[in-house]
MITISE-256461 format. One record per residue (C-alpha): residue number from 1; x, y, z. Coordinates in nm, 3 decimals. Example, Ala and Ser with C-alpha at 12.3 -4.5 7.8 and 13.67 -1.06 7.14 Angstrom:
! residues 2
REC_1_1.230_-0.450_0.780
REC_2_1.367_-0.106_0.714
//
This chain:
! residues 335
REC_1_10.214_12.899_7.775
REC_2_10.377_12.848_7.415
REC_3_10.175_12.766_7.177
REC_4_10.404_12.622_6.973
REC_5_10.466_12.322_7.206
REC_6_10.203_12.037_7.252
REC_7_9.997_12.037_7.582
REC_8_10.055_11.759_7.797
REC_9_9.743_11.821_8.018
REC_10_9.606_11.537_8.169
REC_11_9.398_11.271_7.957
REC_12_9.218_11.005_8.178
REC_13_9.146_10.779_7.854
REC_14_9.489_10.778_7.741
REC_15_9.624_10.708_8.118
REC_16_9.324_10.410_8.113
REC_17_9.475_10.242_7.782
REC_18_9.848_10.255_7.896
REC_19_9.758_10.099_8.211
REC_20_9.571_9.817_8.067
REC_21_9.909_9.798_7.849
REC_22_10.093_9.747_8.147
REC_23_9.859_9.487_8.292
REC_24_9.922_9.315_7.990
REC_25_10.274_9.288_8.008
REC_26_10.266_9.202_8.364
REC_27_10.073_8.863_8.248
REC_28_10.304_8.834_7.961
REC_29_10.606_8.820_8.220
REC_30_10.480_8.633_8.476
REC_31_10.367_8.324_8.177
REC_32_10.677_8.351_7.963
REC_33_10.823_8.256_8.401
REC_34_10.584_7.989_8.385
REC_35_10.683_7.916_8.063
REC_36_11.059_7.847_8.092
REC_37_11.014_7.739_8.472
REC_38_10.786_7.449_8.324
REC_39_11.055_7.361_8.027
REC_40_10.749_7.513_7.787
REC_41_10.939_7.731_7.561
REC_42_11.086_7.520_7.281
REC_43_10.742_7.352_7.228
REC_44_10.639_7.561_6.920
REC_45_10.958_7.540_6.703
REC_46_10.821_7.730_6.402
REC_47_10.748_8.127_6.349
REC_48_10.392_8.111_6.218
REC_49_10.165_8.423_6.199
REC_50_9.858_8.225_6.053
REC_51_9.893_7.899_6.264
REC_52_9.985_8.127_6.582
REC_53_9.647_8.273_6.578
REC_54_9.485_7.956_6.690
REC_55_9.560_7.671_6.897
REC_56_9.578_7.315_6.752
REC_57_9.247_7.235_6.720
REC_58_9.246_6.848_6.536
REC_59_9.414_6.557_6.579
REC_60_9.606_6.639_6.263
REC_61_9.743_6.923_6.374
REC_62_9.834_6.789_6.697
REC_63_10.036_6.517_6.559
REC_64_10.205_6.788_6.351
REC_65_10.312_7.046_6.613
REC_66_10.397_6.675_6.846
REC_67_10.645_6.574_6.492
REC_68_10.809_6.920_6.478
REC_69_10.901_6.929_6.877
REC_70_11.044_6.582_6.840
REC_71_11.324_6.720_6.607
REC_72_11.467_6.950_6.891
REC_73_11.734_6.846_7.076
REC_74_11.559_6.906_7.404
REC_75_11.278_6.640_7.263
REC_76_11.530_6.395_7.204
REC_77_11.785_6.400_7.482
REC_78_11.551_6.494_7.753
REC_79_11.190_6.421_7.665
REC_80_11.197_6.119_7.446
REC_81_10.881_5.877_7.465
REC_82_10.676_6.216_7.624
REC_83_10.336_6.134_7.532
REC_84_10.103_6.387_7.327
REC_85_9.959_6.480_7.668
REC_86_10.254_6.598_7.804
REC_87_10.384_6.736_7.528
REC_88_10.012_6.939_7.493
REC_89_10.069_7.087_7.842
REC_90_10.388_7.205_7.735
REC_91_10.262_7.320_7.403
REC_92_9.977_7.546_7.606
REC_93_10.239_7.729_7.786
REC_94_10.424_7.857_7.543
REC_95_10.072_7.925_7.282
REC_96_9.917_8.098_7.565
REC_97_10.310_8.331_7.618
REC_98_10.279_8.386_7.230
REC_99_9.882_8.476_7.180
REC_100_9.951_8.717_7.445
REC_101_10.205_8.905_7.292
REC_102_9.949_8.926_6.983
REC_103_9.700_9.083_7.224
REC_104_9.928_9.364_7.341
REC_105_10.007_9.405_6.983
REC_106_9.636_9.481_6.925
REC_107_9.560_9.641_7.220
REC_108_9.842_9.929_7.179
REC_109_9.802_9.963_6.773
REC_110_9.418_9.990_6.768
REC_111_9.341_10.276_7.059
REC_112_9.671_10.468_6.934
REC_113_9.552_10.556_6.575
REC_114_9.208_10.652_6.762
REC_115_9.363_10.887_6.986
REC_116_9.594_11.022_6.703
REC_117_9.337_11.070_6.479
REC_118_9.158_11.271_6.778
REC_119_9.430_11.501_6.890
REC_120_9.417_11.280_7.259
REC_121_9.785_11.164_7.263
REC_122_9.884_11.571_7.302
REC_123_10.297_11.591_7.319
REC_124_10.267_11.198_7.401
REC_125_10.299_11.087_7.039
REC_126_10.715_10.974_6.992
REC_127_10.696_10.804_7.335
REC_128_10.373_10.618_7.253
REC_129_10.482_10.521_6.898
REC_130_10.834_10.396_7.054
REC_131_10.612_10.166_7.306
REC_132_10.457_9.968_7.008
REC_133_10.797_10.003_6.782
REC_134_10.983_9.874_7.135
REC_135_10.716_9.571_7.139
REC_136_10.768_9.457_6.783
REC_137_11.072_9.431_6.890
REC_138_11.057_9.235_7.183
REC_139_10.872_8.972_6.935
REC_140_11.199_8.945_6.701
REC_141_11.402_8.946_7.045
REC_142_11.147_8.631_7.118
REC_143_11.191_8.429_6.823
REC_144_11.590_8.476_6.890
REC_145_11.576_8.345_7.192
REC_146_11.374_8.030_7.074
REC_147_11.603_7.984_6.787
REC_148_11.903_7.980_7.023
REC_149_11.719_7.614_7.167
REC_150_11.589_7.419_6.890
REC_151_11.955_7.237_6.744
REC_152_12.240_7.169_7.030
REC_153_12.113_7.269_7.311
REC_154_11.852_7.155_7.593
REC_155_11.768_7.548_7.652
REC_156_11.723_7.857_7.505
REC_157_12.079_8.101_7.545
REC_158_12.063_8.226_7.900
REC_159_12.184_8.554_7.740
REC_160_11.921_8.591_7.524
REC_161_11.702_8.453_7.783
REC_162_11.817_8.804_7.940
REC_163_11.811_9.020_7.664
REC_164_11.438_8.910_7.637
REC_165_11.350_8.974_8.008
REC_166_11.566_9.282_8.041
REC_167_11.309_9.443_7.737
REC_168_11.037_9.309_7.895
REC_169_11.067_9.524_8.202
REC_170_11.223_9.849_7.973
REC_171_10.871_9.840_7.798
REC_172_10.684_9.798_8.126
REC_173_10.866_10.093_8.290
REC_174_10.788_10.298_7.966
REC_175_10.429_10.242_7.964
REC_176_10.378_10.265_8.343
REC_177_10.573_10.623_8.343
REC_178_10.350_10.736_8.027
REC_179_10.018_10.627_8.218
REC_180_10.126_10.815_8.516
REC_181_10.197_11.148_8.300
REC_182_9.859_11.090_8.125
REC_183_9.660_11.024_8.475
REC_184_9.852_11.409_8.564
REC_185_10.028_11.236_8.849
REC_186_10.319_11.503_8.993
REC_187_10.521_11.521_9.311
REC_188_10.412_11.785_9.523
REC_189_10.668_12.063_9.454
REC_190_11.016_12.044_9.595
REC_191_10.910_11.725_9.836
REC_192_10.993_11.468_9.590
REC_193_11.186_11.308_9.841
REC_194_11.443_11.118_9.723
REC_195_11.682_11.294_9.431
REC_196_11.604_11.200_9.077
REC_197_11.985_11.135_9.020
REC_198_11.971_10.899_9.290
REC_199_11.652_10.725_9.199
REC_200_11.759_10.664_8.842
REC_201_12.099_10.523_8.942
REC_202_11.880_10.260_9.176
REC_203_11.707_10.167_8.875
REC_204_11.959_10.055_8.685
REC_205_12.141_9.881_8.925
REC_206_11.764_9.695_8.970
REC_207_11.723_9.655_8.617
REC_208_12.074_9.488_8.630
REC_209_11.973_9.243_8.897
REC_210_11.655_9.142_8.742
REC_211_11.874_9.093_8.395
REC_212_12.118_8.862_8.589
REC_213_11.847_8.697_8.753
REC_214_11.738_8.605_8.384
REC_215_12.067_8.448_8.343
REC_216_12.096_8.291_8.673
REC_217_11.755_8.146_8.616
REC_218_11.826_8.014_8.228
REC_219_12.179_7.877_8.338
REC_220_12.008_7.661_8.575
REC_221_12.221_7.835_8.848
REC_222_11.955_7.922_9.110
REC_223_11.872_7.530_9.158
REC_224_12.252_7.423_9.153
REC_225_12.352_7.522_9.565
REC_226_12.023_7.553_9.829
REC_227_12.216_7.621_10.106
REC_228_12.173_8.013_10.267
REC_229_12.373_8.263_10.336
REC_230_12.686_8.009_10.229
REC_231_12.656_7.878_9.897
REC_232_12.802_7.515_9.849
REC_233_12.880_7.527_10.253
REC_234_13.138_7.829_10.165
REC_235_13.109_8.173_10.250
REC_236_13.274_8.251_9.949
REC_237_13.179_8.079_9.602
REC_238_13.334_7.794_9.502
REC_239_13.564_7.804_9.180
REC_240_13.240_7.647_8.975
REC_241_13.041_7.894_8.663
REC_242_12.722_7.823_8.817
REC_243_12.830_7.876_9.180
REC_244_13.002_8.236_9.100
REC_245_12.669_8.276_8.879
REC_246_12.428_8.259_9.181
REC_247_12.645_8.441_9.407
REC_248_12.706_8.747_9.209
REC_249_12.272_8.731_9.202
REC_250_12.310_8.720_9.580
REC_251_12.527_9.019_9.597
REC_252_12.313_9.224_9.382
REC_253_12.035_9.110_9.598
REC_254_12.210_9.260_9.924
REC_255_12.355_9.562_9.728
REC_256_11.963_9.623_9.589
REC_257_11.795_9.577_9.933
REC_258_12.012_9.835_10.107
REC_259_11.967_10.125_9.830
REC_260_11.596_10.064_9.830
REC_261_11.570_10.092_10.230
REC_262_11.801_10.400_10.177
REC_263_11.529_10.537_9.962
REC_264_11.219_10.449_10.160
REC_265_11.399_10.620_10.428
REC_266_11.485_10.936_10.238
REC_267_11.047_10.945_10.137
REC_268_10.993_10.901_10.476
REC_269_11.201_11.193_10.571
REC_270_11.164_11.425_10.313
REC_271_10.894_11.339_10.088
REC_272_10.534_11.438_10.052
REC_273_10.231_11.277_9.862
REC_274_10.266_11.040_9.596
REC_275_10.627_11.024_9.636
REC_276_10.628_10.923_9.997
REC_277_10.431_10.668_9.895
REC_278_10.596_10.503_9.616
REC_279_10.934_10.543_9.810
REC_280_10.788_10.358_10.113
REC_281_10.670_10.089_9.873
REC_282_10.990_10.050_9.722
REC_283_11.167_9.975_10.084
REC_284_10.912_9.738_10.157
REC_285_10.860_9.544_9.858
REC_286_11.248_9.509_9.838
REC_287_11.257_9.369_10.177
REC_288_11.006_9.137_10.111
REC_289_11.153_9.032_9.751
REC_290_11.490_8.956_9.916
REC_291_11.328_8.723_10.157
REC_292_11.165_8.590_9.849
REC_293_11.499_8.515_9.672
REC_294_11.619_8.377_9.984
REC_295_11.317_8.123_9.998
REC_296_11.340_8.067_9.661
REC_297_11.760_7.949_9.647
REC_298_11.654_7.722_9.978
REC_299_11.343_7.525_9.797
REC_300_11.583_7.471_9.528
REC_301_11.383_7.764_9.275
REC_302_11.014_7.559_9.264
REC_303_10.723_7.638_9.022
REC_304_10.528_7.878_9.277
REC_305_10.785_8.032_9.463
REC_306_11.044_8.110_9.153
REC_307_10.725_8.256_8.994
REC_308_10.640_8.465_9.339
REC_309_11.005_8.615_9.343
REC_310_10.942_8.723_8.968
REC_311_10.626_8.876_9.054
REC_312_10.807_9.060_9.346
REC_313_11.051_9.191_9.137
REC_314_10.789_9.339_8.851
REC_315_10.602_9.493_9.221
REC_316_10.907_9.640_9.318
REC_317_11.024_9.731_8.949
REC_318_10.700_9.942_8.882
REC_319_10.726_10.102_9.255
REC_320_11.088_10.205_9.166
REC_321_11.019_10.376_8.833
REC_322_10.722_10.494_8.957
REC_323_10.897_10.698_9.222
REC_324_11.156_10.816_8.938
REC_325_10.879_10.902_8.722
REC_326_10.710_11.145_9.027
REC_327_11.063_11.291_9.126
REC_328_11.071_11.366_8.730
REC_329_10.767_11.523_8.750
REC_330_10.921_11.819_8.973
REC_331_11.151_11.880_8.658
REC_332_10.883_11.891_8.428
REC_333_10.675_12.231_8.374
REC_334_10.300_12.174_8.394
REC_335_10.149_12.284_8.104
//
């Protein structure tokens, strides 16, 4: 071994804090879906460090967060006359989305000076520091988005709607591959299955389709046709933004469900271990999320089941990079 180059041996502590990151941001993305699916997002109009830490807790302050809303356009051509109790439940969704952002914040800055200062985060440092720089981030990315909705519009962008997912899930496939490396979680040698070529192209074409599902999703495209497999009674998509919107998600859909089968199959047949495993689960989970998408588009995208399909596609997400991670892991020397 050179001892010039940082171990990388395995650290159960380290592996125990990045997973509790990505439990984190698992919560985080399946409220900010229950946050835009419930119209929740534009209900704290101002960036606010010191008032962000705590909820309204007066009257006063009530009527003041209720005063600010009703200056967005979304307050007054959609929600006019909402009452402070509806605008409160509103107001929690999008609090709870923010505080919990806050909370990763804390959670990844105070363990990772501990384990600096302690030699723990051995040859782990860059990608650990460019998890918490990559979260900052995401916050700015946030208060874009919201910024988008406040004056003209009845929504944030849809694009930045995506930009914010699409980070979202970068972040979460960064932490999840850094807990696996920490837990010392490795392919058994040469049966990795699947090629890590192969796997990496799958994941962006994934990532892609969860990105477009952002935009389908903030366009209000997935509600406009709830007929399956035509759209609109058409095979093909009619001539309409949001029609050619929901179908293109469609075809991703299809095109994502047959390259994850095509990988289960290839861990089935060649793969040992761990990365048997995570292949499987990424044919099955991708069945299942397409029948998810399918229910979703036919009960015209409701609370429960638009949130199920997102949690599908974080399940399958972290089973995909998971599996790239492991075949990865071949490439990597042990040290």
């Amino acid at each position: 071994m050179d001892a010039s180059k940082p171990s990388r041996a395995r650290e159960p502590l380290v592996a125990a804090w990045l997973a509790a990151l990505c439990l984190l941001v698992v919560a985080m993305i399946v409220v900010g879906g229950a946050t835009r699916l419930t119209d929740s997002g534009l209900s704290i109009t101002q960036w606010d460090l010191e008032k962000g830490l705590t909820p309204p807790l007066t009257a006063g302050r009530w009527a003041e967060e209720f005063a600010l809303y009703q200056e967005t356009t979304e307050y007054r051509e959609q929600n006019a006359g909402m009452s402070l109790s509806d605008f409160q439940t509103i107001y929690w969704w999008e609090w709870g989305h923010r505080f919990l952002g806050k909370m990763i914040g804390l959670v990844w800055a105070l363990p990772f000076f501990v384990f600096l200062a302690t030699g723990r985060l051995r040859g782990r440092v860059l990608p650990a520091l460019a998890l918490g720089a990559l979260g900052g981030l995401q916050g700015a990315i946030g208060w874009w988005m919201v910024v988008s909705g406040l004056e003209g519009r009845l929504d944030v962008s849809p694009i930045r709607l995506a930009v914010h997912l699409g980070m979202a899930f970068l972040i979460l496939a960064l932490a999840a591959h850094l807990a696996l490396d920490a837990a010392g979680a490795r392919a058994n040698p040469g049966r990795a299955g699947t090629a890590a070529p192969w796997l990496a192209v799958f994941c962006a074409l994934l990532f892609a389709q969860i990105v477009w599902g952002a935009v389908t999703a903030g366009s209000h495209a997935g509600r406009a046709y709830s007929d399956w497999p035509t759209i609109g009674g058409y095979w093909t998509p009619p001539n309409e933004p949001l029609a050619l919107i929901q179908f293109t998600h469609r075809m991703l859909g299809y095109l994502v469900a047959a390259a994850a089968l095509w990988i289960g199959w290839s861990g089935l047949r060649d793969g040992a271990g761990r990365a048997r495993v995570a292949a499987l689960h990424v044919g099955g989970l991708a069945i299942a999320q397409a029948a998810l998408g399918v229910a979703t588009v036919m009960t015209g995208a409701g609370l429960h089941i638009a949130l199920t399909h997102q949690a599908g596609a974080i399940l399958l997400w972290l089973a995909a990079t998971a599996t790239l991670s492991l075949a990865l892991s071949n490439r990597i020397p042990q040290r």
